[in-house]
DSSP file (Angstrom, degrees, kcal/mol; ACC not computed):
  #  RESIDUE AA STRUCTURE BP1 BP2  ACC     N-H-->O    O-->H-N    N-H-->O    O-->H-N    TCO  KAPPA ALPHA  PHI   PSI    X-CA   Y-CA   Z-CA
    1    1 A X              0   0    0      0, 0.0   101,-0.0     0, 0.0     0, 0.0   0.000 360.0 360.0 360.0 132.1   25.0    2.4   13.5
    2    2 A X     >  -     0   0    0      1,-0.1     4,-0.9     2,-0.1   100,-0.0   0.278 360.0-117.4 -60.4-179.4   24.8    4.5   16.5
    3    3 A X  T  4 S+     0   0    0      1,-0.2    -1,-0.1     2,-0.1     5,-0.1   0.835 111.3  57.1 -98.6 -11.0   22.8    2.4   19.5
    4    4 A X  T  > S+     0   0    0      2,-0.2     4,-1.1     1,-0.2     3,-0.4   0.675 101.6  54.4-100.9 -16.2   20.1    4.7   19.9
    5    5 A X  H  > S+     0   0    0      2,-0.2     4,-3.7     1,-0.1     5,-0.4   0.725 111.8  52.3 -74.0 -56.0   19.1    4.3   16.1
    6    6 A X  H  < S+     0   0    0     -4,-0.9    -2,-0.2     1,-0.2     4,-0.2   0.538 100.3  57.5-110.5  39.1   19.2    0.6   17.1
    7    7 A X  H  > S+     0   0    0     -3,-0.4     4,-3.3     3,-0.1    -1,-0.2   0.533 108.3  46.9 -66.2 -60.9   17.0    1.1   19.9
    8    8 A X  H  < S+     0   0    0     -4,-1.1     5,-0.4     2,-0.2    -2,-0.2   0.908 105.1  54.7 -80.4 -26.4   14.4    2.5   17.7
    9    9 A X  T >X S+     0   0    0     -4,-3.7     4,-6.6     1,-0.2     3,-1.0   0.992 113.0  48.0 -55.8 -48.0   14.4    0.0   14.9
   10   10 A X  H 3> S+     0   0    0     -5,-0.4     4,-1.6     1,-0.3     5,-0.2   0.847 111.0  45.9 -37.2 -47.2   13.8   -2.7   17.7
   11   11 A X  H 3< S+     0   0    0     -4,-3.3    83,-0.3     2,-0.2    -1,-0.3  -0.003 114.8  50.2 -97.1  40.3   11.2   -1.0   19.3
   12   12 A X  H <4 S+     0   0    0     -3,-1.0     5,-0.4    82,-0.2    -2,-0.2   0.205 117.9  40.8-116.2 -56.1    9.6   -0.4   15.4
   13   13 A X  H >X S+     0   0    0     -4,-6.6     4,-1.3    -5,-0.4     3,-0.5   0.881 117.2  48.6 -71.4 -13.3   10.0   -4.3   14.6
   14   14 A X  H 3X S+     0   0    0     -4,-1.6     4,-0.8    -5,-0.2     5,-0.5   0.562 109.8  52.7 -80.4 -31.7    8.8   -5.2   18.2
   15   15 A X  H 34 S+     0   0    0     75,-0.2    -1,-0.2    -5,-0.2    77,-0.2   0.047 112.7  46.9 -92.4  23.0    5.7   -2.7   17.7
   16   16 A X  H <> S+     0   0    0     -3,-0.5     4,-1.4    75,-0.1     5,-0.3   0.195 119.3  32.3-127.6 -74.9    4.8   -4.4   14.5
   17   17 A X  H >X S+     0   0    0     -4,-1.3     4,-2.9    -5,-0.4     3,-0.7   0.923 114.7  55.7 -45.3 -45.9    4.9   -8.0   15.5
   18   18 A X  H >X S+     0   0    0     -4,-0.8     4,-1.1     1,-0.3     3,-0.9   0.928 109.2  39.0 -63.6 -58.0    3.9   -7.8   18.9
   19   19 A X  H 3> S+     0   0    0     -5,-0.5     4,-0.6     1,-0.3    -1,-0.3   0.669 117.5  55.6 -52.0 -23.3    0.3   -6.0   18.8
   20   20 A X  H <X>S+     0   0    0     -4,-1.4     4,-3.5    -3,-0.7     5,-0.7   0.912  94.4  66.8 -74.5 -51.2   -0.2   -8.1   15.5
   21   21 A X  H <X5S+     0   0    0     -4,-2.9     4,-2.4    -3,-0.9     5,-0.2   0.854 113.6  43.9  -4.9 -79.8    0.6  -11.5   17.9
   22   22 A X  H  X5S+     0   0    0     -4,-1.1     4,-1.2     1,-0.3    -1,-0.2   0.699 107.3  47.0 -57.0 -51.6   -2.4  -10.2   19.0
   23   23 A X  H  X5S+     0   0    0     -4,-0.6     4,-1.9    -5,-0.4    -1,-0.3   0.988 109.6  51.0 -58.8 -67.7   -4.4   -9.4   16.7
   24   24 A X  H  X5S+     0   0    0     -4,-3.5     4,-1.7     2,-0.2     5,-0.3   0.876 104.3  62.4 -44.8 -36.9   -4.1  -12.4   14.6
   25   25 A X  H  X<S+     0   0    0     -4,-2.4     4,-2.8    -5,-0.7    -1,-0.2   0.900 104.9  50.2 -74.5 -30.8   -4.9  -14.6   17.6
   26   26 A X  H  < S+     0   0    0     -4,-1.2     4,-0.5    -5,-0.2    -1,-0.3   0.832 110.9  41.0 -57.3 -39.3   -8.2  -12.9   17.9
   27   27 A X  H  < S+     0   0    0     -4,-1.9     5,-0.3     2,-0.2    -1,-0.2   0.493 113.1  54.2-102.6   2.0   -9.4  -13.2   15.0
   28   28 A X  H  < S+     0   0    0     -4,-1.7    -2,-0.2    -5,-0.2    -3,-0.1   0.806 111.6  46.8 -77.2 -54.1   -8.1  -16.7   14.6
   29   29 A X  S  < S+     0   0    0     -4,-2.8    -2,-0.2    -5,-0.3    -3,-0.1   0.791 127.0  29.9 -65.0 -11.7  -10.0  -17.8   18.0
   30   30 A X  S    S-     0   0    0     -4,-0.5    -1,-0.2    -5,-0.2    -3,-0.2   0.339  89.5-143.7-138.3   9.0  -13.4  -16.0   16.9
   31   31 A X        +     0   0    0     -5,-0.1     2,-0.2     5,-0.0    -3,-0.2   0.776  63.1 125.1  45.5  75.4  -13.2  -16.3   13.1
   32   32 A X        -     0   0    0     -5,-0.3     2,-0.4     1,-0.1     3,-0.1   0.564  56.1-152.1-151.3-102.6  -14.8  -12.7   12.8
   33   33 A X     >  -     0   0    0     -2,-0.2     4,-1.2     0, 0.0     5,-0.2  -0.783  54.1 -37.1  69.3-148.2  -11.8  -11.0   10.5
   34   34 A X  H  > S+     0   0    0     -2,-0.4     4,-2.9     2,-0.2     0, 0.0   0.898 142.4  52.1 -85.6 -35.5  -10.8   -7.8   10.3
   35   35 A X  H  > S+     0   0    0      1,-0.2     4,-1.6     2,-0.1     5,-0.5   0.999 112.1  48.4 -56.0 -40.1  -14.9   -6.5   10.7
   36   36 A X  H  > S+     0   0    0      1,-0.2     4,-2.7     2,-0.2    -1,-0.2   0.943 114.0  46.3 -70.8 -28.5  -15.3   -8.7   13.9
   37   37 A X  H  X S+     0   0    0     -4,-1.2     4,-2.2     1,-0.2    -1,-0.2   0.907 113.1  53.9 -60.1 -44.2  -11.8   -7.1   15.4
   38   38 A X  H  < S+     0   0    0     -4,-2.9    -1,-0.2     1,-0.2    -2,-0.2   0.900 108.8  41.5 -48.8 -46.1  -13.0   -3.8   14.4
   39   39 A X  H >< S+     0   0    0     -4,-1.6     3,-1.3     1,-0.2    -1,-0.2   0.686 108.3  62.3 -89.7 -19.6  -16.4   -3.8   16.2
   40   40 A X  H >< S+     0   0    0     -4,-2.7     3,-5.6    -5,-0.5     4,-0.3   0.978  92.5  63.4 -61.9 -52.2  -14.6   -5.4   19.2
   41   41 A X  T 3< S+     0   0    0     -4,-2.2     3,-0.4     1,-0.3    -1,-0.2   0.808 110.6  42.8 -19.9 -40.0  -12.4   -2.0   19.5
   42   42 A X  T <  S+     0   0    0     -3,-1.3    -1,-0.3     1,-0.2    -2,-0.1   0.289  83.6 107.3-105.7   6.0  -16.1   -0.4   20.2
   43   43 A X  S <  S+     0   0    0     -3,-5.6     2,-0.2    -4,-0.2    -1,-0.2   0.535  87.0   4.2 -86.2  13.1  -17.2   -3.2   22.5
   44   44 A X  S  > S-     0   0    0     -3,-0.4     4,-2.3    -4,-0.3     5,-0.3  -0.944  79.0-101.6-166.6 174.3  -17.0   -1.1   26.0
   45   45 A X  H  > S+     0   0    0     -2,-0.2     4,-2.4     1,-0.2     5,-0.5   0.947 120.0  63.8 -76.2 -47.3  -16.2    2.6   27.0
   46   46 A X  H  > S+     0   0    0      2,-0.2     4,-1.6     1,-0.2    -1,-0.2   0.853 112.9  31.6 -14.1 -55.5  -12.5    1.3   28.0
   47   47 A X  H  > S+     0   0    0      1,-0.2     4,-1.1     2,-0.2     5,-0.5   0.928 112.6  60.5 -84.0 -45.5  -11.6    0.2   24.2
   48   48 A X  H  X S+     0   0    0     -4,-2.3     4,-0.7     1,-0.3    -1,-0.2   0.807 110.3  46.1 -71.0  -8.0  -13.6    2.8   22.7
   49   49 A X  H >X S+     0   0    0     -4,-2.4     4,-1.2    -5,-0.3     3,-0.5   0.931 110.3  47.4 -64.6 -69.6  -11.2    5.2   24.7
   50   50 A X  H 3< S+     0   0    0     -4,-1.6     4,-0.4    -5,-0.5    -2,-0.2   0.393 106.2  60.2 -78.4  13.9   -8.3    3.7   23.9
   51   51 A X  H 3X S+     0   0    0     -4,-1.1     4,-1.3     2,-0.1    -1,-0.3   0.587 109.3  46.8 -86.6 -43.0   -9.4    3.7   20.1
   52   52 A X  H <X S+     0   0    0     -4,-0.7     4,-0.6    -3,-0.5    -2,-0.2   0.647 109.8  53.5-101.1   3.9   -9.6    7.4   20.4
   53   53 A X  H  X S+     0   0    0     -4,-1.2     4,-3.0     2,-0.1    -1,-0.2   0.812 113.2  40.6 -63.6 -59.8   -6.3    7.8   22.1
   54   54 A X  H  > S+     0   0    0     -4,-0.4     4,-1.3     2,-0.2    -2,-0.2   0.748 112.7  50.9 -82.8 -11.1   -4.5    6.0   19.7
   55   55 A X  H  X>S+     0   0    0     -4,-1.3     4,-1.9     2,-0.2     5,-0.5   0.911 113.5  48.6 -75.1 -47.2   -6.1    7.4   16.7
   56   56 A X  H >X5S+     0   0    0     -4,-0.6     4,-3.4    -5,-0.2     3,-0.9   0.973 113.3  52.1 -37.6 -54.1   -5.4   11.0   18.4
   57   57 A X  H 3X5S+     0   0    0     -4,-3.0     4,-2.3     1,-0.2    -1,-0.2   0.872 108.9  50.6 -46.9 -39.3   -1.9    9.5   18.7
   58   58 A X  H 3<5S+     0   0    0     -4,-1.3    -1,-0.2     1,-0.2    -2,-0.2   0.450 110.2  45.1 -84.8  -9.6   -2.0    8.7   15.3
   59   59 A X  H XX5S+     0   0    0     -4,-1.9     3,-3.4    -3,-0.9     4,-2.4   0.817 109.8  51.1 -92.8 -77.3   -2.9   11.8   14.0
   60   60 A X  H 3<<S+     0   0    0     -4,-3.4     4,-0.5    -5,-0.5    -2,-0.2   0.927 109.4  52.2 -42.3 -47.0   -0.7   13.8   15.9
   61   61 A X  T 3X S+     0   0    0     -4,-2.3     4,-0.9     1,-0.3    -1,-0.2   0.587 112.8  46.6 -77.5   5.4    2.3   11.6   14.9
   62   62 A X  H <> S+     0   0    0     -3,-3.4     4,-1.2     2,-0.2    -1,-0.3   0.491 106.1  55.8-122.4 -24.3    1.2   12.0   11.0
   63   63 A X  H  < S+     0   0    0     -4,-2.4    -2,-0.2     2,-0.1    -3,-0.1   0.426 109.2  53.2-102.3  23.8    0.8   15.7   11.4
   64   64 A X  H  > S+     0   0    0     -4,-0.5     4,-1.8    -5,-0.2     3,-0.4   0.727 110.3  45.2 -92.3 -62.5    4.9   15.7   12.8
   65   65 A X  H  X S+     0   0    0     -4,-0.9     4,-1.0     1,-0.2    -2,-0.1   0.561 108.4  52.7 -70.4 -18.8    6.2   14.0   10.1
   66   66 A X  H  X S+     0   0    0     -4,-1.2     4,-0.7     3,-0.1    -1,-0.2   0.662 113.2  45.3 -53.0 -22.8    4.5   16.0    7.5
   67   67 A X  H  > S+     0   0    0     -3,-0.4     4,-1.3     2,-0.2    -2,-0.2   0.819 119.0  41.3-105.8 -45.9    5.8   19.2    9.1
   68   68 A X  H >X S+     0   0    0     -4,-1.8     4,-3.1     1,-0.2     3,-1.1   0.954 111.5  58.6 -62.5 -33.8    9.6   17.8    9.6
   69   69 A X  H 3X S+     0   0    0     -4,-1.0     4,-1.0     1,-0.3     5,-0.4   0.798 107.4  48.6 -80.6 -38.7    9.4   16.1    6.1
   70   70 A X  H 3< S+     0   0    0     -4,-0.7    -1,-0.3     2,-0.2    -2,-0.2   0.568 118.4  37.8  12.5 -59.3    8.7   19.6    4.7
   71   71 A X  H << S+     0   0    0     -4,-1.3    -2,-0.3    -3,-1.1    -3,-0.2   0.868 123.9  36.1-107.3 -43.4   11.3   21.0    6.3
   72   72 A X  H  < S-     0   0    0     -4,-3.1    -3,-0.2    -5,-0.1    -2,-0.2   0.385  89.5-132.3 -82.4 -10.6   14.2   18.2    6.1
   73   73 A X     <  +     0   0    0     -4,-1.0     2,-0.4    -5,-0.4    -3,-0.2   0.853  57.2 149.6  54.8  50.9   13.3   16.9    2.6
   74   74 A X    >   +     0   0    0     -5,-0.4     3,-1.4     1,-0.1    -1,-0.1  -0.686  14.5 167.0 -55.3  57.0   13.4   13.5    4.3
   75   75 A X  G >   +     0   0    0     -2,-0.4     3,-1.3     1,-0.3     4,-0.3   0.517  56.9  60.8 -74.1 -33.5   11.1   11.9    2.3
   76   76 A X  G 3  S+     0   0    0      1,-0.4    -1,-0.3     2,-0.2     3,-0.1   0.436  94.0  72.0 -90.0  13.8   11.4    8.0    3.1
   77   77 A X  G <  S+     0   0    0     -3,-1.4    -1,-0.4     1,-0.2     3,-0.2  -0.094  78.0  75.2 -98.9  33.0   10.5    8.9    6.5
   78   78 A X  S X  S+     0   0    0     -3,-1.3     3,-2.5     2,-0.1    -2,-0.2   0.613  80.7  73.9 -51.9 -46.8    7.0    9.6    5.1
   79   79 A X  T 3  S+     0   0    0      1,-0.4    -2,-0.1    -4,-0.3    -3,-0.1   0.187  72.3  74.2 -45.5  -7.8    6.7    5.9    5.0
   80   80 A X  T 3> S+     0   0    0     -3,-0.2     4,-1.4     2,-0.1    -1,-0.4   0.542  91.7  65.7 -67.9 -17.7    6.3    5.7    9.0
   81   81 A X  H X> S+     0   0    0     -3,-2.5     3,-2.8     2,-0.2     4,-0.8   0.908 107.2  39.0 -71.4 -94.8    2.1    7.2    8.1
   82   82 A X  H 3> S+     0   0    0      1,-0.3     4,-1.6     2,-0.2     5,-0.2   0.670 119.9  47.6 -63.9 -14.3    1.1    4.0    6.2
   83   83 A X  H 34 S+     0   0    0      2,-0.2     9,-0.8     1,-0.2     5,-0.3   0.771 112.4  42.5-107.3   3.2    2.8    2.3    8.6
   84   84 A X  H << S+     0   0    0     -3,-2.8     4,-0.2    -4,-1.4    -2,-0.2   0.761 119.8  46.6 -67.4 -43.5    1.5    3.9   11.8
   85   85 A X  H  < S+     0   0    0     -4,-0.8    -2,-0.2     1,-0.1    -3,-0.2   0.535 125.1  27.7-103.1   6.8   -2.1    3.9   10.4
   86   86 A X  S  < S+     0   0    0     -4,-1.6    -1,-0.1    -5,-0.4    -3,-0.1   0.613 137.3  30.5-114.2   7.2   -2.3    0.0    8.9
   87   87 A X  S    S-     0   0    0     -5,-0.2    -3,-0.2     1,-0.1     2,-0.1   0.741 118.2-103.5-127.0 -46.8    0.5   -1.5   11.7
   88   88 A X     >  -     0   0    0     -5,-0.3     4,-3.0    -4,-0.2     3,-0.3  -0.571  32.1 -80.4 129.7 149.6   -0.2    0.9   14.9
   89   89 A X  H  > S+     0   0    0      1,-0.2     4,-1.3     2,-0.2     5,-0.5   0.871 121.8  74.4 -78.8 -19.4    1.5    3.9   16.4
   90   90 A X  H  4 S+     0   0    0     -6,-0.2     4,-0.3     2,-0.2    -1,-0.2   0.954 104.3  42.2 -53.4 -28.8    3.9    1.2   18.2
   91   91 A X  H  > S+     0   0    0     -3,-0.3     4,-1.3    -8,-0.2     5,-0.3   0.900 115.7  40.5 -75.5 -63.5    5.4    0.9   14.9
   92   92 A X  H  X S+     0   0    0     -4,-3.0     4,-1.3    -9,-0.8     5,-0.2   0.635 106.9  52.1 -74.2  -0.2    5.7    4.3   13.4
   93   93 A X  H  X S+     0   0    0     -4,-1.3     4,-2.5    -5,-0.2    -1,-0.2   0.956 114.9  47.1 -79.6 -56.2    6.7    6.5   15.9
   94   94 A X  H  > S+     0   0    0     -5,-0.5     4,-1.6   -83,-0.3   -83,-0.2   0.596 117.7  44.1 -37.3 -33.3    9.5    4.2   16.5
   95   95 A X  H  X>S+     0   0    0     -4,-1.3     4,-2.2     2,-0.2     5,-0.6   0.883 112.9  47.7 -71.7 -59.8   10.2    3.9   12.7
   96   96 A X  H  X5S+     0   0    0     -4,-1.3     4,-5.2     2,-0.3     5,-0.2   0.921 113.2  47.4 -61.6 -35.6    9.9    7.5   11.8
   97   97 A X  H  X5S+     0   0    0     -4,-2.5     4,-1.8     1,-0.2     3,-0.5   0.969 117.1  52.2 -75.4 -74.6   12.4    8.6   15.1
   98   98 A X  H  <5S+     0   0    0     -4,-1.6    -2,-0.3     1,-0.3    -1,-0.2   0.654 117.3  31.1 -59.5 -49.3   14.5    5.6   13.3
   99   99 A X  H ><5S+     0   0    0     -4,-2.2     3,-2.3     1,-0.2    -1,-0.3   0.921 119.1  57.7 -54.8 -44.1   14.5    7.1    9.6
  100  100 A X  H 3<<S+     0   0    0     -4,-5.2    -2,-0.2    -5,-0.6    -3,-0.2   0.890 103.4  55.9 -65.1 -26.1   14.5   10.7   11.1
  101  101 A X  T 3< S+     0   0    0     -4,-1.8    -1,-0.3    -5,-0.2     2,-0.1   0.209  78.5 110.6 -78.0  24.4   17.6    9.8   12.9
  102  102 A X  S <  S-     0   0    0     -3,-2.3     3,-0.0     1,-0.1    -3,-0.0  -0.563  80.1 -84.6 -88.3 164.1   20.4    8.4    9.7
  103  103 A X        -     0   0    0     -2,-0.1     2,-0.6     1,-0.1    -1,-0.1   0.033  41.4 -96.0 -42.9 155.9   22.7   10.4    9.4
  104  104 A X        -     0   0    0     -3,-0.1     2,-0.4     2,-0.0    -1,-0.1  -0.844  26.7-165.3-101.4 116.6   23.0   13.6    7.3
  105  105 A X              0   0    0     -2,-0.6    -1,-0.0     1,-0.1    -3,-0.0  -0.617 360.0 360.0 -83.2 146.1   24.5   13.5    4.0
  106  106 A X              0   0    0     -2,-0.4    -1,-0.1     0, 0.0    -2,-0.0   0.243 360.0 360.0-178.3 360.0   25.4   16.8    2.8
């Protein structure tokens, strides 16, 4: 596997654990779940920024991989979207440039 393919897998399993690290430890220190995590996202103009950045992000990066997937009939690279919008775009963009990048068989 080429190195830059295993570049991006790293920084796909490294954008799914770490920002979860995170996650979990929050709602384990304030026992609020996934609603109390949510409404913190909203809890100053700061997050509620960077909520609408990454959703922008997230957006963008789902209306990329529809358009390539279209055109490359790469199809298990659709499987960076669920995991961009339930994991974060630190996983799927890293994922999808890791699927979009195997090799071509042909």
């Amino acid at each position: 596997m080429p190195p830059l393919r295993l570049i991006y897998l790293g920084l796909a399993i490294w954008g799914a654990i770490h920002p979860m690290y995170y996650f979990v430890s929050y709602m384990q220190t304030e026992g609020t779940g996934l609603g109390g995590l949510i409404d913190a996202w909203y809890v100053n103009a700061s997050t509620h920024g960077l909520v609408w950045d990454l959703t922008i992000a997230a957006i963008t990066l789902t209306v990329w991989i529809v358009a390539e997937v279209s055109v490359r009939r790469n199809w298990t690279a659709l499987i960076a979207i669920p995991a961009t919008f339930c994991i974060g775009v630190s996983c799927g963009l890293p994922l999808y440039l890791f699927l979009r990048s195997r090799p071509v068989v042909g």
